[in-house]
TORKOL-4160 file (C-alpha; in steps of 0.2 Angstrom, whole numbers, padded with zeros to 4 digits, m for minus):
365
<pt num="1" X="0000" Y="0000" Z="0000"/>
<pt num="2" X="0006" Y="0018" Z="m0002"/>
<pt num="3" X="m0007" Y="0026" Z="0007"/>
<pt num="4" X="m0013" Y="0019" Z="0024"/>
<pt num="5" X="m0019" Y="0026" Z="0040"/>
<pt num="6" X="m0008" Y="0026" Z="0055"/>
<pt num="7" X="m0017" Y="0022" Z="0072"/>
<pt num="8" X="m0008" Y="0021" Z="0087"/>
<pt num="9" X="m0014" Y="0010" Z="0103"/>
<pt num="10" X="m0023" Y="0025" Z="0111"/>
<pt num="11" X="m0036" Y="0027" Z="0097"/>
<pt num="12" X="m0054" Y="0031" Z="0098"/>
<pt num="13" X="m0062" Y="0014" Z="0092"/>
<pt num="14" X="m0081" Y="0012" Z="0093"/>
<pt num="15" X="m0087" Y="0029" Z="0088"/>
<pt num="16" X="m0106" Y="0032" Z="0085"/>
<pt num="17" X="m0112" Y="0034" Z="0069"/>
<pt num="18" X="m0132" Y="0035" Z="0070"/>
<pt num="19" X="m0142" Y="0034" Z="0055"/>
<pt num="20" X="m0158" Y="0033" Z="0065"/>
<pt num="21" X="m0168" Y="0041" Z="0077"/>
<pt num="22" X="m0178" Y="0035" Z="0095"/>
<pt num="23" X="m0193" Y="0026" Z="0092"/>
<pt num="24" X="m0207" Y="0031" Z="0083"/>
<pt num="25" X="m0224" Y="0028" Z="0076"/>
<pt num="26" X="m0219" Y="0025" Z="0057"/>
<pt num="27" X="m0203" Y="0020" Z="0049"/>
<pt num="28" X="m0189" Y="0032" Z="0043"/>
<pt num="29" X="m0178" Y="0032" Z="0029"/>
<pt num="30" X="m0159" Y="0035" Z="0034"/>
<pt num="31" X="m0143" Y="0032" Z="0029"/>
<pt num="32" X="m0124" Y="0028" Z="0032"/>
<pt num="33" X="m0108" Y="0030" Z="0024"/>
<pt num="34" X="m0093" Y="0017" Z="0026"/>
<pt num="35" X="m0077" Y="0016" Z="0020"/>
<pt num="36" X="m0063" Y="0000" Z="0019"/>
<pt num="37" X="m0046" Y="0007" Z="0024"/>
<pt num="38" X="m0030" Y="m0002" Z="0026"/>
<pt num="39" X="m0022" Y="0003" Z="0043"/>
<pt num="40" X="m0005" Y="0001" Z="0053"/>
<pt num="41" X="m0009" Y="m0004" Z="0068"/>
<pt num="42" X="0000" Y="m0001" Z="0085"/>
<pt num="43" X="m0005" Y="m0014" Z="0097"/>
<pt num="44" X="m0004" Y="m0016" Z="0117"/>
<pt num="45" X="0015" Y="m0021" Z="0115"/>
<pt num="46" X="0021" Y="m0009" Z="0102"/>
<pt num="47" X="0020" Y="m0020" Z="0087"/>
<pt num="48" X="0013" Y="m0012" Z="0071"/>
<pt num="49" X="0002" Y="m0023" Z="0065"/>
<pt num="50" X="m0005" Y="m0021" Z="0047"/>
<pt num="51" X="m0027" Y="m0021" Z="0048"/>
<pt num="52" X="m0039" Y="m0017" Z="0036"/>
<pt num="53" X="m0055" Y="m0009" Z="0045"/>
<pt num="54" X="m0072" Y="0000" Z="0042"/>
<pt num="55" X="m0070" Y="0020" Z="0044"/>
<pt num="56" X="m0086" Y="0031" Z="0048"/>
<pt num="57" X="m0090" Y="0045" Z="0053"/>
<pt num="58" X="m0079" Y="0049" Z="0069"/>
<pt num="59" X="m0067" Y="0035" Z="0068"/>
<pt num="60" X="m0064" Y="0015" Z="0064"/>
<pt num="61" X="m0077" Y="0001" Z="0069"/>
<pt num="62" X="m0093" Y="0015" Z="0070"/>
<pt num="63" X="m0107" Y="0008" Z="0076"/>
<pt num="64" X="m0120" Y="0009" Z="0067"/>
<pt num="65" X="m0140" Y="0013" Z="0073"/>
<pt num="66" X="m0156" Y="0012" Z="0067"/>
<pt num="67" X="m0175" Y="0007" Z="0072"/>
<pt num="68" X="m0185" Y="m0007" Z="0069"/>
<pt num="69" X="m0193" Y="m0006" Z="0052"/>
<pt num="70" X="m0185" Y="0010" Z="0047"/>
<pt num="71" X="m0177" Y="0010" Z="0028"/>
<pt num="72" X="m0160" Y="0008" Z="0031"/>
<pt num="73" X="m0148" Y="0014" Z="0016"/>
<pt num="74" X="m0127" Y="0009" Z="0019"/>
<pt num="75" X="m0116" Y="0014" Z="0007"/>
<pt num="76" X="m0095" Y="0007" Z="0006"/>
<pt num="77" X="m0082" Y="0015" Z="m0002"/>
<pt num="78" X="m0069" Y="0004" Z="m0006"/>
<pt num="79" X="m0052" Y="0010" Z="m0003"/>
<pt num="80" X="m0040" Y="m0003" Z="m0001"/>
<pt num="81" X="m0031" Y="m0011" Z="m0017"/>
<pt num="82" X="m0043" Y="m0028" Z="m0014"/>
<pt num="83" X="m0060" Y="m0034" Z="m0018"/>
<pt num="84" X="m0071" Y="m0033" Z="m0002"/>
<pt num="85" X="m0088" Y="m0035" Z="0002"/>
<pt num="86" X="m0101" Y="m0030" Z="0017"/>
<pt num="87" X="m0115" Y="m0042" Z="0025"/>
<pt num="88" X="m0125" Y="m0042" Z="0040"/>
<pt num="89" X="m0127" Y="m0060" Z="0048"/>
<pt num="90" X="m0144" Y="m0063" Z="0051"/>
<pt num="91" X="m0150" Y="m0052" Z="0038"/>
<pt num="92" X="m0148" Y="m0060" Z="0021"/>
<pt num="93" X="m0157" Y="m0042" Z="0013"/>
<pt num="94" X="m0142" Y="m0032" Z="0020"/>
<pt num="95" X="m0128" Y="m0039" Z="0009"/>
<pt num="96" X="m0116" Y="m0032" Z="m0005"/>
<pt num="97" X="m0109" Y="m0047" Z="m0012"/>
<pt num="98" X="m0091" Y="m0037" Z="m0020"/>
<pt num="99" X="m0085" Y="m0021" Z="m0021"/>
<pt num="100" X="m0071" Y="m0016" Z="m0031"/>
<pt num="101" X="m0056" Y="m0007" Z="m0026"/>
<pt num="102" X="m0059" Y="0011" Z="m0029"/>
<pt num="103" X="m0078" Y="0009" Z="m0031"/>
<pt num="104" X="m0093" Y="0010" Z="m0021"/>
<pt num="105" X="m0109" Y="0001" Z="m0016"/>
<pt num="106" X="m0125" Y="0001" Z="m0008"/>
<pt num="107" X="m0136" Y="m0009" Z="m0002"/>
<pt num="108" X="m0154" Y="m0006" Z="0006"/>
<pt num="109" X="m0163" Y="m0016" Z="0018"/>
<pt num="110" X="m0177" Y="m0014" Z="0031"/>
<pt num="111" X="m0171" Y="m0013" Z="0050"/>
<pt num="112" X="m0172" Y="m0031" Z="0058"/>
<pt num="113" X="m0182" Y="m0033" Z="0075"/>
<pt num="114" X="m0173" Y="m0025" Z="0087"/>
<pt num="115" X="m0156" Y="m0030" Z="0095"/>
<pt num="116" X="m0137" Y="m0031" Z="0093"/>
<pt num="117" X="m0129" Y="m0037" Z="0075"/>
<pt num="118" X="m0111" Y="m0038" Z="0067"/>
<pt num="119" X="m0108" Y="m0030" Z="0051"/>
<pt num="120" X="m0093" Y="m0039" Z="0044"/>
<pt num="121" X="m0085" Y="m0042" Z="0027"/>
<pt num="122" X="m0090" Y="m0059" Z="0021"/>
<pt num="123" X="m0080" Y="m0062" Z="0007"/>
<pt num="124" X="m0064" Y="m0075" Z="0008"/>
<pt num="125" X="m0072" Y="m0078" Z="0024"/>
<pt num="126" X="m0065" Y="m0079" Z="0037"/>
<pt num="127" X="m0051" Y="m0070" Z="0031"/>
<pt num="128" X="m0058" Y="m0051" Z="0029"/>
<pt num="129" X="m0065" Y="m0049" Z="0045"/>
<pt num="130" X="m0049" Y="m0057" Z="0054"/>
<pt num="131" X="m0040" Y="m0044" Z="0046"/>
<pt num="132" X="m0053" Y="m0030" Z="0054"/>
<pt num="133" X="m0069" Y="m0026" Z="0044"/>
<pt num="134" X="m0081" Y="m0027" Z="0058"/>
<pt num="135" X="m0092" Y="m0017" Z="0067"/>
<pt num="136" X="m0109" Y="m0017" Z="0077"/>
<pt num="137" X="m0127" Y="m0012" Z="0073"/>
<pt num="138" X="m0138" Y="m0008" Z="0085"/>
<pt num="139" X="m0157" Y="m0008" Z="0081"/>
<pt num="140" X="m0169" Y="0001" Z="0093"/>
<pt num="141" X="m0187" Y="m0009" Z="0094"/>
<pt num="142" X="m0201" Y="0002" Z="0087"/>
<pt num="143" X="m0213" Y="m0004" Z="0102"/>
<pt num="144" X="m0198" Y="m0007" Z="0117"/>
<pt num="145" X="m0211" Y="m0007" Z="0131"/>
<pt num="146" X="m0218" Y="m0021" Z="0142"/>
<pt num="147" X="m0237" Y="m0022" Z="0145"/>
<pt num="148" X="m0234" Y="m0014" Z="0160"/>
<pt num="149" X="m0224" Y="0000" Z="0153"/>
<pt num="150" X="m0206" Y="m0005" Z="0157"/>
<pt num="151" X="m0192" Y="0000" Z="0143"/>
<pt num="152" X="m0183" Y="m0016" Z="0136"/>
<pt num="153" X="m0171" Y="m0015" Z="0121"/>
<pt num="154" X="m0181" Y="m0028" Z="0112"/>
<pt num="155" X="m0200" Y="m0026" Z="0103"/>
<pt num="156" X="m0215" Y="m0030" Z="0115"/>
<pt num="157" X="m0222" Y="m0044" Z="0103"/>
<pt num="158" X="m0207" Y="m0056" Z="0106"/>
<pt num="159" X="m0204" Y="m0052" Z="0124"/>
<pt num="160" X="m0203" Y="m0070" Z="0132"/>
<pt num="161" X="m0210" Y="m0069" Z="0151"/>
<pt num="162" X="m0195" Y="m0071" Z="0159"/>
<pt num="163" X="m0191" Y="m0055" Z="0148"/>
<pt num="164" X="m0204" Y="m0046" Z="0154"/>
<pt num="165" X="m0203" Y="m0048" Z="0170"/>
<pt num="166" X="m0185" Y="m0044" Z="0173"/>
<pt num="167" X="m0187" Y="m0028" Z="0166"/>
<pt num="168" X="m0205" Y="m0026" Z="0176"/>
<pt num="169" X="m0191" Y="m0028" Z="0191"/>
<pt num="170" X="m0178" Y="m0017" Z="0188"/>
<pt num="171" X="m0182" Y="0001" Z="0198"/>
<pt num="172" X="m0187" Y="0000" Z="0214"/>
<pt num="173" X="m0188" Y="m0017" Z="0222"/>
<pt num="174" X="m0181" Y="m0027" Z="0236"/>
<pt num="175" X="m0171" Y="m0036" Z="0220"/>
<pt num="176" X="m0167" Y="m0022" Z="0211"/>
<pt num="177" X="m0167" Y="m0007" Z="0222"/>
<pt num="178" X="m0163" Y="0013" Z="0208"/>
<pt num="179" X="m0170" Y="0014" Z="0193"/>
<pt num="180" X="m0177" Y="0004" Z="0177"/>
<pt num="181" X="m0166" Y="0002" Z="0163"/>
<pt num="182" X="m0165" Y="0018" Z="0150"/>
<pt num="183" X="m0161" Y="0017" Z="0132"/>
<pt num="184" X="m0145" Y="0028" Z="0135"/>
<pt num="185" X="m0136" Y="0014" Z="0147"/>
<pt num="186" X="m0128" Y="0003" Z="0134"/>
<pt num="187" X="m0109" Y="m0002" Z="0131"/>
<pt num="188" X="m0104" Y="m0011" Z="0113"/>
<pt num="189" X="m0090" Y="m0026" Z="0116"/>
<pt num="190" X="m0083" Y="m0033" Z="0101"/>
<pt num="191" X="m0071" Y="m0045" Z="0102"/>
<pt num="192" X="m0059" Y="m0051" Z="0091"/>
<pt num="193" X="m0041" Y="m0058" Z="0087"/>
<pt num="194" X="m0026" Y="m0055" Z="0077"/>
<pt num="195" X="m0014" Y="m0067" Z="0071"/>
<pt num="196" X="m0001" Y="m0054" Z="0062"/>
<pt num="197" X="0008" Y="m0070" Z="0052"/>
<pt num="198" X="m0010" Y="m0068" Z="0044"/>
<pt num="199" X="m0010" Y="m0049" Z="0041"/>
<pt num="200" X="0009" Y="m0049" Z="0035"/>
<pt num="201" X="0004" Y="m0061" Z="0020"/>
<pt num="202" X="m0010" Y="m0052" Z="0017"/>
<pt num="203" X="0001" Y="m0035" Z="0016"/>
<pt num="204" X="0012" Y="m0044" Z="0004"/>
<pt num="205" X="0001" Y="m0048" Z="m0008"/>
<pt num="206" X="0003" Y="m0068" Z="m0004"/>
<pt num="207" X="m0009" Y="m0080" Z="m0008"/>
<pt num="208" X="m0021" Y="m0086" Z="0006"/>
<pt num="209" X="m0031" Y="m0100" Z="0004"/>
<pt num="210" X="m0048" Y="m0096" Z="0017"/>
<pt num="211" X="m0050" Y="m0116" Z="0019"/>
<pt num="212" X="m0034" Y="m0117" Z="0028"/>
<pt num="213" X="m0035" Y="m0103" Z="0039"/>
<pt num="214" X="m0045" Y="m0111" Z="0055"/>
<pt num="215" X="m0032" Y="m0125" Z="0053"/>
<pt num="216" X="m0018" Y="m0113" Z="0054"/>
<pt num="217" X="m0022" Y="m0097" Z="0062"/>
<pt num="218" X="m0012" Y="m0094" Z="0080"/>
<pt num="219" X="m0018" Y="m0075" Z="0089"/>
<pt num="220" X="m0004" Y="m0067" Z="0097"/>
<pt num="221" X="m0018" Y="m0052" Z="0101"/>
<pt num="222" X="m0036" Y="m0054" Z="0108"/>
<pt num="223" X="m0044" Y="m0038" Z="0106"/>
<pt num="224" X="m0059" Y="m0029" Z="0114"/>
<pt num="225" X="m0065" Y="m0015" Z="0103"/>
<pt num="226" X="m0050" Y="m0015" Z="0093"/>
<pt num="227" X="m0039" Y="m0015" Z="0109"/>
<pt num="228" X="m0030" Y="m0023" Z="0126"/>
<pt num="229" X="m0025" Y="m0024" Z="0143"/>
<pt num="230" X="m0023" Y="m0007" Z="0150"/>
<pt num="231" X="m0028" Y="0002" Z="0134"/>
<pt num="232" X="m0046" Y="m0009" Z="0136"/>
<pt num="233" X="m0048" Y="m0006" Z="0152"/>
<pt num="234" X="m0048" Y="0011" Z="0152"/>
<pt num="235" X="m0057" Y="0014" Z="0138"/>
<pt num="236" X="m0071" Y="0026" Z="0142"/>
<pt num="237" X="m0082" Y="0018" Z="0127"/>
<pt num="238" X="m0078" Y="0001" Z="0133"/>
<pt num="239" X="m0078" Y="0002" Z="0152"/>
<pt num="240" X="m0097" Y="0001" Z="0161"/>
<pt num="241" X="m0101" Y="0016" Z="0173"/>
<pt num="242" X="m0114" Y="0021" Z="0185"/>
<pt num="243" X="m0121" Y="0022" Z="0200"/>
<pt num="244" X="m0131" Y="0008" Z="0212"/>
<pt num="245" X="m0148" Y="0003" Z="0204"/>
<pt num="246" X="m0144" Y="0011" Z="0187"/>
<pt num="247" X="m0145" Y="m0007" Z="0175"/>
<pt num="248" X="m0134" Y="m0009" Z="0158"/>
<pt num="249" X="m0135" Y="m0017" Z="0144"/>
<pt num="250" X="m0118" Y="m0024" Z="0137"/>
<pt num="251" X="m0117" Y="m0025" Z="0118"/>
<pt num="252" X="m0107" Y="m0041" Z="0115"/>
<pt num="253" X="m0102" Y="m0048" Z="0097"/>
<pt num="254" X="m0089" Y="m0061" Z="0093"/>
<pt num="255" X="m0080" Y="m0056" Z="0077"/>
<pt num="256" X="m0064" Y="m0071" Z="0078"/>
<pt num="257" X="m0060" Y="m0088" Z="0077"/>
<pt num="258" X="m0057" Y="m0092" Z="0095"/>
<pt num="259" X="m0075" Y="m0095" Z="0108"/>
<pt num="260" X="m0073" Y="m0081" Z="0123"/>
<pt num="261" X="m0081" Y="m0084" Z="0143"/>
<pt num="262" X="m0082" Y="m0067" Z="0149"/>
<pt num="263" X="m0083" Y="m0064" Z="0167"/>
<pt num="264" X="m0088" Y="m0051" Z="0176"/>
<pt num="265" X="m0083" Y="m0047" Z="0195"/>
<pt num="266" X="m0095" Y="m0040" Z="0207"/>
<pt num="267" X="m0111" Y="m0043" Z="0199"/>
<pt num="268" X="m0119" Y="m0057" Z="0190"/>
<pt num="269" X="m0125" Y="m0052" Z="0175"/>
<pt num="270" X="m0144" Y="m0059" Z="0165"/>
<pt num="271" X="m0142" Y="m0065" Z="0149"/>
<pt num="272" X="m0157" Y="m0059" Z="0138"/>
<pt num="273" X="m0154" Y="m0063" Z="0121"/>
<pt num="274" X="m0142" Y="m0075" Z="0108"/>
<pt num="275" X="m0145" Y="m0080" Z="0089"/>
<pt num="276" X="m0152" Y="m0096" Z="0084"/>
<pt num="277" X="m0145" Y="m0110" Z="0072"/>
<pt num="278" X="m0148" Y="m0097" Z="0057"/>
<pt num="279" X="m0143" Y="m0084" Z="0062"/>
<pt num="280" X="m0156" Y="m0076" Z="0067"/>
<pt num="281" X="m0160" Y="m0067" Z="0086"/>
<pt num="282" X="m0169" Y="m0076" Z="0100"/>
<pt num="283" X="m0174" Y="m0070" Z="0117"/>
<pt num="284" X="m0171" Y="m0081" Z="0134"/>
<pt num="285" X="m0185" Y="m0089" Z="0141"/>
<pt num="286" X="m0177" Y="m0096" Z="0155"/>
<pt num="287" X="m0164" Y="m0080" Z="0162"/>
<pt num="288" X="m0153" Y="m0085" Z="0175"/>
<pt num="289" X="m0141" Y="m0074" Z="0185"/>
<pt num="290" X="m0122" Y="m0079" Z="0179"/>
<pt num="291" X="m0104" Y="m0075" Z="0183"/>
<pt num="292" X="m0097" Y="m0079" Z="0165"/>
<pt num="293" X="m0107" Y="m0085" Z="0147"/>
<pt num="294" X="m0101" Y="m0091" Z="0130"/>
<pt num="295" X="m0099" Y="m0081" Z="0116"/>
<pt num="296" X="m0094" Y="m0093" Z="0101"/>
<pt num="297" X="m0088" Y="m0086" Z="0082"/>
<pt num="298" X="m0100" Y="m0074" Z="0076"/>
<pt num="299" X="m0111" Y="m0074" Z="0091"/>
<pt num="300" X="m0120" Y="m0060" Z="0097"/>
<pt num="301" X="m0128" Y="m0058" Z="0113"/>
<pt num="302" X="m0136" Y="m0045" Z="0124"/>
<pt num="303" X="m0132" Y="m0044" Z="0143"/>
<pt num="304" X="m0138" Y="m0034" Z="0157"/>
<pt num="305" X="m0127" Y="m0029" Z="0171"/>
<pt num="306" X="m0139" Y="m0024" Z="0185"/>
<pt num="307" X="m0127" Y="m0013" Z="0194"/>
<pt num="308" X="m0133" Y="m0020" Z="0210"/>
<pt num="309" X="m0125" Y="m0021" Z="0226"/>
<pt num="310" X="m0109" Y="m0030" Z="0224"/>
<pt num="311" X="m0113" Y="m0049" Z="0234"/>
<pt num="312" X="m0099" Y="m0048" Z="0243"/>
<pt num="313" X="m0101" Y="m0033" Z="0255"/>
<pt num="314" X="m0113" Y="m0038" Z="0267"/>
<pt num="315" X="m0130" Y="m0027" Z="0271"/>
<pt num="316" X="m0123" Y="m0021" Z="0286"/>
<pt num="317" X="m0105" Y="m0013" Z="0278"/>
<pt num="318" X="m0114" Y="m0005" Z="0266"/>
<pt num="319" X="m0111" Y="0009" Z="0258"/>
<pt num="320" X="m0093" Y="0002" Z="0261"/>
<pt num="321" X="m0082" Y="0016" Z="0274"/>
<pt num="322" X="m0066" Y="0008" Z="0272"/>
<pt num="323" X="m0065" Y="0004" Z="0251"/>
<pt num="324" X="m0072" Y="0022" Z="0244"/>
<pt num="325" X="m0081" Y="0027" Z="0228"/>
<pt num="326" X="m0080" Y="0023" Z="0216"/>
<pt num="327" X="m0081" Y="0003" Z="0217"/>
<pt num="328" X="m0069" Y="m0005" Z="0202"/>
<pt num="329" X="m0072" Y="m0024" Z="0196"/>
<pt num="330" X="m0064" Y="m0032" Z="0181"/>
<pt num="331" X="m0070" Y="m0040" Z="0167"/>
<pt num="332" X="m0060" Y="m0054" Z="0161"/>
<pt num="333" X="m0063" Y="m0067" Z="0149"/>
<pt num="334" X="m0060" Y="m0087" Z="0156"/>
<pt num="335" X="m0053" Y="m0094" Z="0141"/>
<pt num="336" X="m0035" Y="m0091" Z="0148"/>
<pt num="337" X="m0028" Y="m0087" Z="0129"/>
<pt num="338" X="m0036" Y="m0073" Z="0128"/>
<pt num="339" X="m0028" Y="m0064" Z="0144"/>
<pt num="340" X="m0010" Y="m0064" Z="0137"/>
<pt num="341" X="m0003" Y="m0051" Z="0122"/>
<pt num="342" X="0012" Y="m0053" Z="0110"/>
<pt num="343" X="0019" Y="m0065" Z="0123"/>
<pt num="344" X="0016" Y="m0056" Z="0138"/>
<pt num="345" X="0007" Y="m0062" Z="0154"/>
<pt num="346" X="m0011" Y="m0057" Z="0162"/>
<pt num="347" X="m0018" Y="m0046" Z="0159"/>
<pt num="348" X="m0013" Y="m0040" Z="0144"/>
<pt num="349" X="m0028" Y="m0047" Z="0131"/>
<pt num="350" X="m0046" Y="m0045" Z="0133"/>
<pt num="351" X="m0051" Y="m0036" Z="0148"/>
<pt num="352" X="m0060" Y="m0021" Z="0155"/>
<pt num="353" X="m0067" Y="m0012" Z="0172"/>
<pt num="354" X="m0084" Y="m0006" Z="0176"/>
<pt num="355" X="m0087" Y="0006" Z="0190"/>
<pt num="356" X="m0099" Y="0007" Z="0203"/>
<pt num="357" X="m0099" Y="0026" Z="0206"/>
<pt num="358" X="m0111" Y="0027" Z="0220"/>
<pt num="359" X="m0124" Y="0022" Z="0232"/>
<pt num="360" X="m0139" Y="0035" Z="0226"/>
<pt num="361" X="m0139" Y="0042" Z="0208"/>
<pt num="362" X="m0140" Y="0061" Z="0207"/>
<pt num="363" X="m0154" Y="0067" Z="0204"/>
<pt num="364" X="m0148" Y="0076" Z="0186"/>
<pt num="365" X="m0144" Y="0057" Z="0180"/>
C-alpha cells in the first residue's frame, strides 16, 4: 500500500455513527456512509500490525444505529487495493456481495427486529474480518415497552415472560433497588483476534487459501474494541459506569475464530438474548443470573449488568467506609488465551473495568 492510516494503541475505536432516530410511530428512511481502509496498527505491546478496518464518521469500527422497520440505506467505499464485500449475519437483505477497489456500493434493507448485529465483510471468509472489517449495529425496537410499561431494548411482541418480567423488576424493588433500565445505558464489546503472520501475507500480496485458515491461524492479540490490557480497560467507550440501581445493557459480538467466557466481577449479569442455528435473534425464556457465558464465532448476545450491590459486601457494611467510591471490578474473559498479548502475561488481552460510582444516583442522571 502507499497510502494507509496510522493508528496508534490509544485510538478512539467504537465511535457512533447514528443513522436513525428514537422510536417512533412510522418508519424512517436513513442512511450511512462506510469506508474499507488499510491501517497500521499499534497494538498493546508496540507491534505495528497491518489491519484493514471500516471507517465512519468519527473514527474505525462505528457503530452503526437504526430502528426497527426504518429503511436503512449503507453505502461502502472501497479503498484498499482488494476486492471486499459488506454483509450483516442474520439479515440475508443487508448484503453487497463485491466491491471493487476504488468503487462504491450500496445496499438497502429494512431494520431487523430489534437487537445487537455484526456488520462484517463476508467475502474469503474468514479471512476479511480477521483482518478487521467489523463493526456493530444496533437496532432500537419500534414498540420497546412491556405491558406494564417497562423500557426493554427488544420489541413488546417477542418479549418471552422471563423477559418481561425482569425488566418489570428493575427500579425500585427489594431485587433491584434505583432505577429501570433507560435506552442511554448501553456499552458495545466486540471481540476479536489477530494473528499478524496472517495480516503480513495479506500485506504482501501472498496468496491465502480461506480453507486453511482455522487450521492454521495462532492469535498473538485478543482484542476488545480493537484493543487490550490497560488500553481496554480504560477505555471510556468500553468500560461500564454508573451508580447503584442504574442497569446496563452490554453489547457483546464475537467477530474471531477463538470462543470467549467473559466474566464479570461483582455482579452477575442476566443473559437476555443469543442467535439461533440461522442466524437469526432469540430471546431467553429461562434467564438465570451468571458470573461468565459463551460467546462462540459470530455470536451475538445481549447482557444486562444490573449494577446492583456487589454480593460480597454484606447489608450491614454497606455503603462500604473503608473501600471508597468509586467501586472497580474487572472484566476478564475465562478462556485463559485470551488474557496474554504478544507473549506477555495477564492481563494483557481481553479485559476491562466497570465502575460502581455510587450508592444514590443524582438526581440530574
Amino acid at each position: 500500500m502507499d497510502r494507509r492510516k496510522f493508528l496508534q494503541y490509544g485510538f478512539a475505536v467504537g465511535a457512533a455513527c447514528a443513522f436513525g432516530g428514537g422510536p417512533s410511530a412510522h418508519a424512517a428512511a436513513v442512511s450511512a456512509s462506510l469506508s474499507i481502509e488499510a491501517a497500521d496498527v499499534e497494538m498493546i505491546d508496540g507491534e505495528v500490525v497491518f489491519q484493514i478496518l471500516f471507517f465512519g464518521q468519527g473514527g474505525p469500527r462505528p457503530t452503526l444505529r437504526a430502528v426497527e422497520g426504518d429503511q436503512v440505506s449503507i453505502t461502502v467505499l472501497n479503498n484498499d487495493t482488494r476486492s471486499h464485500g459488506f454483509a450483516i449475519p442474520g439479515v440475508p437483505a443487508a448484503t453487497i456481495s463485491a466491491i471493487a477497489p476504488g468503487t462504491a456500493r450500496s445496499v438497502s434493507f429494512t431494520a431487523p427486529r430489534g437487537g445487537t448485529y455484526l456488520y462484517v465483510d463476508h467475502t474469503r471468509a474468514p479471512v476479511n474480518r480477521l483482518l478487521g472489517l467489523f463493526g456493530a449495529l444496533v437496532v432500537a425496537p419500534r414498540t420497546p415497552t412491556t405491558n406494564a410499561g417497562a423500557l426493554t431494548p427488544f420489541s413488546r411482541a417477542l418479549h418471552t415472560p422471563a423477559i418481561a418480567a425482569l425488566f418489570n423488576a428493575l427500579g425500585p424493588s427489594t431485587e433491584f433497588p434505583g432505577l429501570p433500565w433507560r435506552a442511554h445505558r448501553e456499552r458495545v464489546w466486540l471481540f476479536s483476534q489477530v494473528d499478524p503472520a496472517l495480516n503480513r501475507r495479506v500485506d504482501a500480496g501472498q496468496a491465502v487459501d480461506p480453507t486453511t485458515v482455522l487450521r492454521t491461524f495462532a492469535p498473538r492479540y485478543f482484542t476488545l474494541n480493537g484493543k487490550s490490557g490497560f488500553d481496554a480497560s480504560h477505555d471510556p467507550a468500553t468500560c461500564a459506569d454508573g451508580y447503584l440501581g442504574e442497569p446496563l445493557i452490554l453489547r457483546v459480538a464475537n467477530a474471531g475464530l477463538a470462543t470467549h467466557s467473559p466474566h464479570i466481577h461483582g455482579n452477575h449479569v442476566f443473559e437476555l438474548s443469543g442467535i439461533n442455528a440461522q442466524g437469526v435473534q432469540v430471546l431467553r425464556d429461562n434467564i438465570i443470573e451468571r458470573d461468565t457465558w459463551v460467546m462462540a464465532p459470530l455470536d451475538r448476545k445481549d447482557i444486562l449488568l444490573p449494577f446492583k450491590r456487589p454480593n460480597d459486601i454484606p447489608y450491614a457494611a454497606y455503603p462500604p467506609v473503608q473501600e471508597r467510591f468509586p467501586l472497580k471490578y474487572p472484566m476478564h474473559c475465562h478462556t485463559e488465551m485470551s488474557q496474554t498479548a504478544g507473549g506477555g502475561n495477564y492481563p494483557q488481552g481481553i479485559i476491562t473495568d466497570w465502575e460502581l460510582l455510587g450508592p444514590t444516583p443524582p438526581a440530574e442522571r
